[in-house]
N, C-alpha and C positions, 0 to 999 in steps of 0.2 A: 557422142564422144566430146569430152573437153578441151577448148583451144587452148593449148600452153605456150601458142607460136608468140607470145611477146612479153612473158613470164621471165624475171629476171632469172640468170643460171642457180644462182645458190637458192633462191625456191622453188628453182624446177627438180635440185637435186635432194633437197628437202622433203618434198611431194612422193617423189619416188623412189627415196630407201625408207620414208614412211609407210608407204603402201606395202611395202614388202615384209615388215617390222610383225609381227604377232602381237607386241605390244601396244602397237598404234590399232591396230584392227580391233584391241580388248578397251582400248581408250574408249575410242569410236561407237563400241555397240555402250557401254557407259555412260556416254554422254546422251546417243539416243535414246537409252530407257530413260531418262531423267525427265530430259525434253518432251517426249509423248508421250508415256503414261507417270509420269511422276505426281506422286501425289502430297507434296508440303505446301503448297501452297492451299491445299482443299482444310487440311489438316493443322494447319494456320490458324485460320478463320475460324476454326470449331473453338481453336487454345485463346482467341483473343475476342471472341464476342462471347463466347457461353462462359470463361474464367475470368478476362479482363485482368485490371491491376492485381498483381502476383507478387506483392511485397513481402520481404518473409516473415511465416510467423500469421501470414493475414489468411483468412477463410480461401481469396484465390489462389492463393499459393496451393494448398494443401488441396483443393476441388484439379489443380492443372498435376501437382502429383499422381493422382488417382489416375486422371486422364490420362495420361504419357505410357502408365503402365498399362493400361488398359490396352492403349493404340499397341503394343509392342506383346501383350499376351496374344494378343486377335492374330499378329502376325508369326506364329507358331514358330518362335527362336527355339537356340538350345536353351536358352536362361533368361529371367527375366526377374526382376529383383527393385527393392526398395531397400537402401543403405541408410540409416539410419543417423541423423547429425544433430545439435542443438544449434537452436540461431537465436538471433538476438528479434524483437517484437518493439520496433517504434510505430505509431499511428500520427497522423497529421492532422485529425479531427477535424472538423469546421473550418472550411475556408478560408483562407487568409482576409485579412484587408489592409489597404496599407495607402498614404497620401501623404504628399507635400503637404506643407502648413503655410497657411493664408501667403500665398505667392503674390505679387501685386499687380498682376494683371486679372488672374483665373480664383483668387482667394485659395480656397483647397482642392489641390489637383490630385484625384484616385489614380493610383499605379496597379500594377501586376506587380505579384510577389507572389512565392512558394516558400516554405520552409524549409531547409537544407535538411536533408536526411541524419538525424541522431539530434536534431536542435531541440532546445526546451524550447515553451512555452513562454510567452510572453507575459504579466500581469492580466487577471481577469479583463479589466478594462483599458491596456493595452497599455503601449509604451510610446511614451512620447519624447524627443530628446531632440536638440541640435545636430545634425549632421554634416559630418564634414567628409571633400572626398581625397580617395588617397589613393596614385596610382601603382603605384608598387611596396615593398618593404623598406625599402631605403628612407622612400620617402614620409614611412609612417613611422621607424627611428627613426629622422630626422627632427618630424616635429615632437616626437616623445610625450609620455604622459601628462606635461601640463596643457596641452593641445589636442589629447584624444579624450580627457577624464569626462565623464559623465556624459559622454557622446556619443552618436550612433557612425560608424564607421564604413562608409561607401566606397569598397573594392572598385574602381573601375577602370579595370585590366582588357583595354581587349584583345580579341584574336589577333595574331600576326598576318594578316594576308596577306601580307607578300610567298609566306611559307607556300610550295605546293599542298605539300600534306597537309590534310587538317587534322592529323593526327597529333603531329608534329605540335600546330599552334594549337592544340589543349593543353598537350604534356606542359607547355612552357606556361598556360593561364590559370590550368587548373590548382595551380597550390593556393590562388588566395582564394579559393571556393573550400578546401582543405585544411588548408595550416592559417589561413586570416583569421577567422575568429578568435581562437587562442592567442595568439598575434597580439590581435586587438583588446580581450580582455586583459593579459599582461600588462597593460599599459591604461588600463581603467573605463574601457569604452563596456558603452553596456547595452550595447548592440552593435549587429552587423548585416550589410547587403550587397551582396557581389556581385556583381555585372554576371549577367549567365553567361553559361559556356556554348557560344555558338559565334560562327560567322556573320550568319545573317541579322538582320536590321527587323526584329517583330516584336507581335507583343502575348509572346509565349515564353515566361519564365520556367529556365530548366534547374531541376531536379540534381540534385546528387549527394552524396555522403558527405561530413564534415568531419573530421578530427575528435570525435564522440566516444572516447576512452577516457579512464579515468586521468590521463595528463591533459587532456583538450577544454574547449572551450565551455564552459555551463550561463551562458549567455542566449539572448536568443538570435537566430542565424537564419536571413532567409535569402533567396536570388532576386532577384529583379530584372523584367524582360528588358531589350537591348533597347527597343525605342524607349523606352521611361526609364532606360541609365543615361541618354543620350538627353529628354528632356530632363532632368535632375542635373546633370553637368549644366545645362545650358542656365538653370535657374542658379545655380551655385556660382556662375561665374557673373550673373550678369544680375544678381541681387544680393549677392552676397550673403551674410547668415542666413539659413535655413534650416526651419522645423519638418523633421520627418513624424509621424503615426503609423506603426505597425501593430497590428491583432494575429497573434498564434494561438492556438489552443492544441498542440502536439503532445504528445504523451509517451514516456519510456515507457516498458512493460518487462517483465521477467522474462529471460529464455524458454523458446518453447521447442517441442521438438517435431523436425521437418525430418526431409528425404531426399536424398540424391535417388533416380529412378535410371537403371540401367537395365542394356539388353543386349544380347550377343549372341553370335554364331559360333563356336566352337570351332579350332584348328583342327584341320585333319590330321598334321604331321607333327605339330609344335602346340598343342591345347593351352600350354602353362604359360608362353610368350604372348605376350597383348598388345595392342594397337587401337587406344582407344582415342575414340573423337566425339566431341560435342560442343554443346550450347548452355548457358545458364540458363535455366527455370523461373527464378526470378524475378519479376521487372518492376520498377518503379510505378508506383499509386497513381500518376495523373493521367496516364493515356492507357494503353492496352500491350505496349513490350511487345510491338511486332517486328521489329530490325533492334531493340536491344532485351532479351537475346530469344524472340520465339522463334525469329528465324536460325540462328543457331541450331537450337534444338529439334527444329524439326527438319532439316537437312542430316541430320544424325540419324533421326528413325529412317530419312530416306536414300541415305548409303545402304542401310539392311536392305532396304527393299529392292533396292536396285540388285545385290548380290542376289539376293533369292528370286527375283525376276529370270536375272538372267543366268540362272544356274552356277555362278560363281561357288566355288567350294573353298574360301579362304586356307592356308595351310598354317596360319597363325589364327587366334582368336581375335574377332574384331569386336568392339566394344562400341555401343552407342551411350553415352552417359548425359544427362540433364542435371546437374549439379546446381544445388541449392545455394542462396546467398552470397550469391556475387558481388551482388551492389552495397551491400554493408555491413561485410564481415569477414566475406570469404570462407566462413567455415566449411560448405561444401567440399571443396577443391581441398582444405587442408584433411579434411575426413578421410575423404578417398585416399590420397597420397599415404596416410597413417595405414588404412587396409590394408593397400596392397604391400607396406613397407612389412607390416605383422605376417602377411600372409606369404614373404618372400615373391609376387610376382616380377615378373621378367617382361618390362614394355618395352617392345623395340620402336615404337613413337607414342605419340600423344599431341592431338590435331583440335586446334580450337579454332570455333568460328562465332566471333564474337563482334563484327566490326557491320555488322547490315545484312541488309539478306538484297544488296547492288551488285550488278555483273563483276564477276572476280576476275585480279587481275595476276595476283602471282599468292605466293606464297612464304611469310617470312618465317626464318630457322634460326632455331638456337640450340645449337649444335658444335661437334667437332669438325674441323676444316675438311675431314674427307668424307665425313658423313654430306656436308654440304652439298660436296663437290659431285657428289653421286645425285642429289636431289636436283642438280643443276644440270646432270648429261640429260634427265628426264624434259627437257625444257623445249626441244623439237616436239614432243607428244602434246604438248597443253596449248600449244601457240594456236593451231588453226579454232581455238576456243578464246581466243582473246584473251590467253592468260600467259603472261610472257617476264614476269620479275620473279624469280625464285634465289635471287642472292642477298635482298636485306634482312635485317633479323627478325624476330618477332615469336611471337608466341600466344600466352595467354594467362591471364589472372589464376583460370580455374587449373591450370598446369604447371603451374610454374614450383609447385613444391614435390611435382616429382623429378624436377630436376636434381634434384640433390642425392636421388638414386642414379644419375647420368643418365637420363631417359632423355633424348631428344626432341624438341619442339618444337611447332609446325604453328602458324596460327594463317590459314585462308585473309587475303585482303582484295577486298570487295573495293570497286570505286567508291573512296572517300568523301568526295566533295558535295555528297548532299548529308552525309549520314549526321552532322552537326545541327541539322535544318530538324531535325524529328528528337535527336536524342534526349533525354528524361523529360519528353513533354508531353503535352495532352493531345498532340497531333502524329506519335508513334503509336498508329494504328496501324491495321491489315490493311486497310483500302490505298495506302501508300509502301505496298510492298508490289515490287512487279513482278508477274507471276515465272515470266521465262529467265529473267536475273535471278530470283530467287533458286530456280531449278538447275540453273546452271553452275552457281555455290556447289549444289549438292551434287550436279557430277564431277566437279574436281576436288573434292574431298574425296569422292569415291574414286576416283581413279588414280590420287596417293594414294591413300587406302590398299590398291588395287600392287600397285607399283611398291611400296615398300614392303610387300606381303610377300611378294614374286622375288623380288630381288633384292630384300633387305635392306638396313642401314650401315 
């Protein structure tokens, strides 16, 4: 029997109109199937060593489609389907190179750089320019085009650490990864390097989209890891002019066409109502996209499985979907939203897990105040799971264009503070994904899932 004798009153009173709760008891069996026999984390490891980078448009991509549907045919849904989308096809070609020029202690010092997702190419034999560094926009108006022209333009923006969130200190970094280049070309720069988007102090340059529409930048645009923007500051201040050398060889390509892969279990009482959750397909070329987004996505096949484990018979339709091109385009997420718009469906949510496959901690909503307010009485059932914030907002890229049908949105939020440490780099692999955080994502998605099926929005 368990001692409760020194348990504070309000979670001894917690404990025991839990226990009594039907709801808490469907929690409960939930979370155990996840925990012992779940299987995302096995099915992981299949999507990130046998497919690897899943850029869209690239052979992984379209080898991890096949795969997803496959895993979800094997598992005898009512449905099981390949929606069909065009995405855009950039490749990064041969490895970057990139150095300071004759610094005067080291002469030429080799950096880490990537190419920013949508950038051209550099000149065959590469681009050689004066660089100067600029920490914000104000400061790059400020010195204006007779101070940026024929110059290579060093973003170095960093993280806010003081923010808790590191969510937070991206939203606030990530525009000169996005809107600098354009920026900088406007004003005659003819190149750019952004301090990566990460907390930490390494020397792994992250990955991400730039502003690669026909109003953005046609410059070439790469990241540079945080310790060699930290040395590059250091040389800039303390020798004053400096020659930067970069080598890209990246390449646009014509639209090709991919697939959002979905799967579901059919409602017993409401077929035509849906409640779809997932992960993008996706991931950036330089590591394996195991926390952006294969964890995702494969917490989504393992809500299915969890309901069909444990005989769950949803009374709405529950949707597992893997949605293409997240990382630089979106068109996924805008496909899907179009379908079901043509097709008149009726989703009473839509649940993305897009943020790590790290122990969850709540949930954030973008919603009406009393749809919240209902997702918030459910907030005694998640806690003995260490998941305890269900009142910020939040959502998700690949859902966010069904809100315009008033579809309510959900986006799972995993412990933050490492997810910056791996994100668009070559150390977001499987082997840094933890298998019981991982599973535990997947049973509180399953058990919203569970809870808005039961008792609505």
């Amino acid at each position: 029997m368990k001692n409760y004798l020194f348990l504070p009153v309000f979670l001894l009173s917690n404990i025991f109109s839990n226990a009594q709760n039907p709801d808490s008891t469907m929690v409960s069996r939930i979370f155990g199937e996840a925990l012992v026999n779940g299987k995302a984390h096995d099915q992981l490891r299949v999507l990130c060593k046998n497919y690897g980078p899943r850029l869209s448009g690239s052979p992984g991509a379209a080898a991890a489609v096949e795969y997803t549907y496959q895993v979800m045919l094997q598992m005898r849904l009512d449905s099981v389907w390949k929606q069909p989308c065009m995405v855009p096809h950039w490749e990064r070609g041969t490895k970057e190179r990139a150095s300071i020029l004759n610094t005067q202690i080291r002469g030429n010092v080799d950096v880490k750089i990537c190419a920013l997702g949508g950038s051209v190419a550099t000149p065959a034999k590469g681009l050689r320019a004066e660089v100067i560094e600029i920490h914000d926009f104000d400061e790059l108006k400020k010195i204006g085009k007779k101070g940026v022209e024929g110059k290579i333009v060093f973003y170095n923006h960093p993280f806010d650490n003081s923010l808790y969130s590191t969510f937070a200190a991206y939203s606030e970094a990530v525009r000169y990864r996005w809107q600098g280049p354009s920026e900088a070309q406007k004003l005659g720069a003819v190149g750019v390097i952004v301090r990566s988007m990460t907390n930490a102090i390494d020397d792994h340059p992250h990955t991400g989209v730039m502003r690669y529409d026909s109003l953005g930048a046609t410059i070439p645009s790469a990241a540079i890891s945080t310790r060699d923007a930290e040395l590059l500051s250091h040389i800039l201040k303390t020798e004053g002019k400096t020659f930067f050398y970069m080598e890209m060889n990246c390449q646009k390509f014509p639209d090709i066409l991919s697939y959002n892969v979905i799967g579901e279990i059919r409602g017993s009482k409401f077929p035509n109502e849906v409640i779809a959750f997932g992960g993008h397909l996706d991931a950036w070329d330089l590591g394996e996209g195991a926390h952006d987004d294969g964890a995702g996505c494969m917490q989504a096949i393992e809500v299915l499985r969890i309901f069909k484990a444990q005989n769950i018979r949803p009374q709405h339709t529950i949707r597992a979907v893997m949605w293409m091109n997240e990382e630089n385009g979106g068109r996924g997420g805008a496909e899907y939203a179009r379908v079901a718009a043509a097709k008149k469906e009726k989703h009473l949510a839509a649940i993305e897990s897009d943020a790590g496959g790290f122990s969850p901690r709540g949930f954030g909503t973008t919603m009406k105040p009393e749809q919240r307010a209902k997702v918030m009485s459910w907030g005694n059932l998640f806690l003995p799971y260490g998941i305890h914030d269900l009142s910020s907002s939040g959502g998700g890229a690949d859902i966010e264009d069904l809100a315009e049908a008033g579809t309510p949105l959900l986006g799972l939020e995993p412990d933050g503070q490492r997810y910056f440490d791996y994100h668009h780099t070559e150390i977001d692999v499987w082997e840094n994904v933890n298998r019981r955080e991982l599973l535990l994502g997947a049973g509180a998605i399953a058990a919203m899932v569970y809870l808005i099926d039961t008792h609505g929005l």
